[in-house]
Phi, psi and omega in degrees: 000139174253157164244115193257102190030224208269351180296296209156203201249115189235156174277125193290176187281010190096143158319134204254142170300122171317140177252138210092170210261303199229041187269166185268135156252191186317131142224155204284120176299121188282142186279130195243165212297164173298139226253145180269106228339325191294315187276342217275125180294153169300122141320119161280148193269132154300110195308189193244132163319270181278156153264208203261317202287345174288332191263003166309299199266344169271342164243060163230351164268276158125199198253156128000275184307333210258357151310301161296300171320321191277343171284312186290337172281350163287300189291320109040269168319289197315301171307341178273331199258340184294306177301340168309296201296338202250018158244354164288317173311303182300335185266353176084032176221022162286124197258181173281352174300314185313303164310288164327277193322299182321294175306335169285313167288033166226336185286344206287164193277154188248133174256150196275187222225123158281346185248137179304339187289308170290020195254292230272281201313342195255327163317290191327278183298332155322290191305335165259010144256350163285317170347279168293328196304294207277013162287285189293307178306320172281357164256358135330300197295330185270355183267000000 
């Protein structure tokens, strides 16, 4: 059978007679006993395409849109905890948990924004929780 390009499959004119008088042409390699665990060559086992740190950092670069969504909701946390801490202040039960929370939701990573406004409003909302952090804190230390 020949295959001529993409119509399909036609039948070839038949096997052509060796050429020359005494050359070797195509011959079937004779089948030798069967080879035993011993003859089988080594393999290398195949490896993994990316590693885990790659596909790590490819869904940690994301879209745009989904970049911005991950800022406003740290900035979100961050505001929620600002309001915890000023209702913890007003009933007089602000613990050190309260303080650990604030610092992990400033510490948590801000992924950026291409618009400046929101650049500026997440500065905004950072800065006045580094503010209070260090508020509460020097006032950990004198009591």
């Amino acid at each position: 059978m020949k295959v001529t390009g993409t119509g399909g499959v036609s039948q070839a004119s038949g096997a052509r007679p060796a050429r020359g008088g005494g050359g070797e042409g195509f011959r079937v390699a004779a089948p030798q006993g069967a080879s035993g665990p011993s003859q089988v060559s080594s393999v290398a086992g195949a490896g993994p395409v990316m590693g885990v740190e790659a596909l790590i950092a490819l869904q940690e670069v994301g879209s745009p849109l989904e970049r911005r969504r991950r800022s406003v909701a740290r900035a979100g946390r961050i505001l929620d905890v600002l309001e915890g801490l000023k209702v913890a202040l007003l009933g007089g039960d602000l613990g050190p948990g309260d303080l650990d929370r604030l610092r992990r939701a400033v510490r948590e990573e801000r992924a950026a924004t291409e618009d400046p406004r929101l650049e500026g409003l997440l500065d905004e909302i950072e800065s006045r929780a580094m503010v209070e952090l260090a508020k509460l804190e020097m006032a950990g230390r004198a009591a």
